[in-house]
N, C-alpha and C positions, 0 to 999 in steps of 0.2 A: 151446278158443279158439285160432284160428291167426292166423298174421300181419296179416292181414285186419282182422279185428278190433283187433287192437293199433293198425296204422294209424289207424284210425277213433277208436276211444278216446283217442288220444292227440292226433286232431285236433280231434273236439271240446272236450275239455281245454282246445286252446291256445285254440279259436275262434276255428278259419278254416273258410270251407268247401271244399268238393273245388275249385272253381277258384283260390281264395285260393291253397290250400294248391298246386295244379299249378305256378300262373304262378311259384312260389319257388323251383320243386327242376326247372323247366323243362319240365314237360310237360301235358297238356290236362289238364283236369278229371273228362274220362271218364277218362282214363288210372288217375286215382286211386280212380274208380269200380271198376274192374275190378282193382287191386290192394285195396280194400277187400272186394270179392264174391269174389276169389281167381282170378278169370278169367284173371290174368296177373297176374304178380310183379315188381318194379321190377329195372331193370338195376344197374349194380354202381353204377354213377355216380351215378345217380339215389337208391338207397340210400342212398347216405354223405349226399347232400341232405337226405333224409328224414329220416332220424338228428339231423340240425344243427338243419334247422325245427322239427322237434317236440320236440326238447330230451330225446331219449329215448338209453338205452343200446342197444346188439345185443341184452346178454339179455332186455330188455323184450320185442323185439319178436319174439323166436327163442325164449322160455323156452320156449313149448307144442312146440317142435318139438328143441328140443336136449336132450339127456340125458347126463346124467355116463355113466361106464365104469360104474356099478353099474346104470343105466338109472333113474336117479330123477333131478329135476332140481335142480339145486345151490342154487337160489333161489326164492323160492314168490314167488307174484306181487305180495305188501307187501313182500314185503324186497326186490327189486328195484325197486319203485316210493319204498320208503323211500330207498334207495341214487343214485335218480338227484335224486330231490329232494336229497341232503346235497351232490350232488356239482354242483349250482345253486347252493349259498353262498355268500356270501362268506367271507374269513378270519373276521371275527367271529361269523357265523353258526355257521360248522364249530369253532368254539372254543368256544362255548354248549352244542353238541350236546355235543361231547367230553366237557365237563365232567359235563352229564347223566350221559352212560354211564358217566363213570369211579364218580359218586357212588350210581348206582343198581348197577351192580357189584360196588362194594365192600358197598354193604347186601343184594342177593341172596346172595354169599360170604360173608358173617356169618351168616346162614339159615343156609344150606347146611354151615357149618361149625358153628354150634350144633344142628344137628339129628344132625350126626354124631359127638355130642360128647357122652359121659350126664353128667358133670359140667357141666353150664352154669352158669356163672355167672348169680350172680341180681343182679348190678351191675355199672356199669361207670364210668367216669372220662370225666367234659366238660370240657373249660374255658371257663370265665364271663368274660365280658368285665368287666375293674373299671368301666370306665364306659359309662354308662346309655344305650339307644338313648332318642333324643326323641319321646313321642308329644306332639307340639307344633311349633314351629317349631325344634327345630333344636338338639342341645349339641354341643360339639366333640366332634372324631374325633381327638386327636390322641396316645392314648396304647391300645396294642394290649394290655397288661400284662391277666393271666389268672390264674384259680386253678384249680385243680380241684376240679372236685365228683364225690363219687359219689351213683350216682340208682339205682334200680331198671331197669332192665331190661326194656323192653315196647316196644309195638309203635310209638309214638314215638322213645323215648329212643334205638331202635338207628335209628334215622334218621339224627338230630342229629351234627352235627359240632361245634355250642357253644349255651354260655348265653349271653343278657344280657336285663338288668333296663330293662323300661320307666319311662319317667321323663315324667307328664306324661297328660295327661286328652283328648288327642283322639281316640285308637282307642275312649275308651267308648263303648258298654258291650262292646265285645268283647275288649279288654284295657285293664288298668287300669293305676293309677299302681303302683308296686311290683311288677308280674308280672315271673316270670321266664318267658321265652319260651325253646323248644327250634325252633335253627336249621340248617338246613341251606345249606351250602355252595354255590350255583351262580350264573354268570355275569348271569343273568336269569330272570324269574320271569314267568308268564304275564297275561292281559289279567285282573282284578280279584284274583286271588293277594297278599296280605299278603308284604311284604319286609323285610329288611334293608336300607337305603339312604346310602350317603355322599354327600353334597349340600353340593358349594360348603363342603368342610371338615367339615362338622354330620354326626352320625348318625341317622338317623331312622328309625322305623320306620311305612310309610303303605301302604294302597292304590296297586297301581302299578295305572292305566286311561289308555289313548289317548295314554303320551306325557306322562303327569302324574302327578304324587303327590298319591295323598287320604283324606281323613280320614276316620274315621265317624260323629267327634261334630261337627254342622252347621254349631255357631261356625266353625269353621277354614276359611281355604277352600284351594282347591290349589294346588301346590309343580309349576311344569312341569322336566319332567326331560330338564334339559340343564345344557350348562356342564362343572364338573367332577364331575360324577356318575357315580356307579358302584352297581349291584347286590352286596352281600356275600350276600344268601342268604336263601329261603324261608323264613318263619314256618310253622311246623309246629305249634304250640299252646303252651298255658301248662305249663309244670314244675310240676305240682300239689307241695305240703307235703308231705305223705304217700311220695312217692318218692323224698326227699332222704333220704340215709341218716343215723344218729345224729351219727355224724363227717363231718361233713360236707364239708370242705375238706381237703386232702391238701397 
């Protein structure tokens, strides 16, 4: 795939056509014709136009043509298309992203180092939030205080960065009153994803969808999320009995 193509792909992407996209960077519609067929190549000026409108990087549109000193190219073409989408964000976007990679880095280097490790530990240490997320409308958030638990060891629990105990009958039947839920850590959670939630002071735990908190059990109806709201982290499943160790709190 040569520059050509990049052109093209990336203006269908934005969706404009060859004249849209001409009358923006200054030149005819053919013109973009013939740099998408490869007939002719944009000038220097024209280029950096190009670049702007289409919201693209150089190595988007150079990757098939530029090669590192070892002759391989330094970015495959998602990682540079991932890279110009982060580099579209805003502050809070690229702080969400961050936070991902920081938290899916630290669990592929716990792999990586349990797999290089013939002792593994067959446990490890959470901390439990003392008070209860609300499946309901809402308990206070107002004390962070933790214990640790130690839990077995599997392909949840090395997830999880804490516990807490739902409180309250509106995720039934998918969590119940007393579960202990294993969560993880991040800024924001995707469109139907089970969260973590601070709400106008209250903890809750809901369905985050379109810009709203929601329930599974149908009495309840939805929490719109705004105000002073905030994401504390992924629900990643219930803390089954069985993987709490005998000692349980530390």
């Amino acid at each position: 795939m040569g520059i050509g193509r990049r052109i093209r792909e990336a203006r269908e992407r934005r969706g404009l056509t060859q004249e849209e996209l001409g009358r923006r960077v200054g030149v005819t519609g053919s013109a973009i014709t013939n740099y998408e067929k490869e007939v002719s190549h944009p000038k220097e000026g024209v280029l950096y136009a190009l670049l702007r409108e289409l919201s693209v990087e150089p190595n988007y549109l150079f990757q098939d043509c530029v090669t590192t000193a070892g002759g391989e190219s330094g970015l495959s073409g998602e990682e540079l298309a991932h890279l110009t989408q982060y580099r579209q964000l805003d502050a809070y976007g690229r702080e969400a992203v961050d936070a991902v990679l920081r938290c899916e880095g630290r669990r592929c280097a716990a792999q990586r180092d349990a797999a290089e490790t013939e002792d593994e530990p067959k446990t490890i240490l959470l901390p439990e939030l003392l008070q209860p997320a609300a499946a309901g409308y809402g308990s206070a958030a107002d004390d962070e205080t933790t214990t640790q638990v130690r839990v077995a060891l599997n392909r949840l629990t090395r997830r999880a960065d804490y516990i807490v105990r739902v409180h309250g009958d509106s995720m039934e039947p998918q969590f119940s009153d007393g579960d202990r839920v294993l969560v993880r850590r991040q800024p924001v959670v995707e469109n139907g994803e089970v969260g973590v939630f601070l709400r106008d002071g209250e903890r809750v735990i809901k369905i985050y969808r379109d810009g709203a908190l929601e329930s599974v059990n149908p009495k309840y109806g939805r929490m719109e999320f705004r105000g002073f709201s905030e994401c504390k982290g992924l629900v990643l499943g219930v803390l089954k009995d069985e993987w709490v160790s005998d000692s349980d709190s530390e």
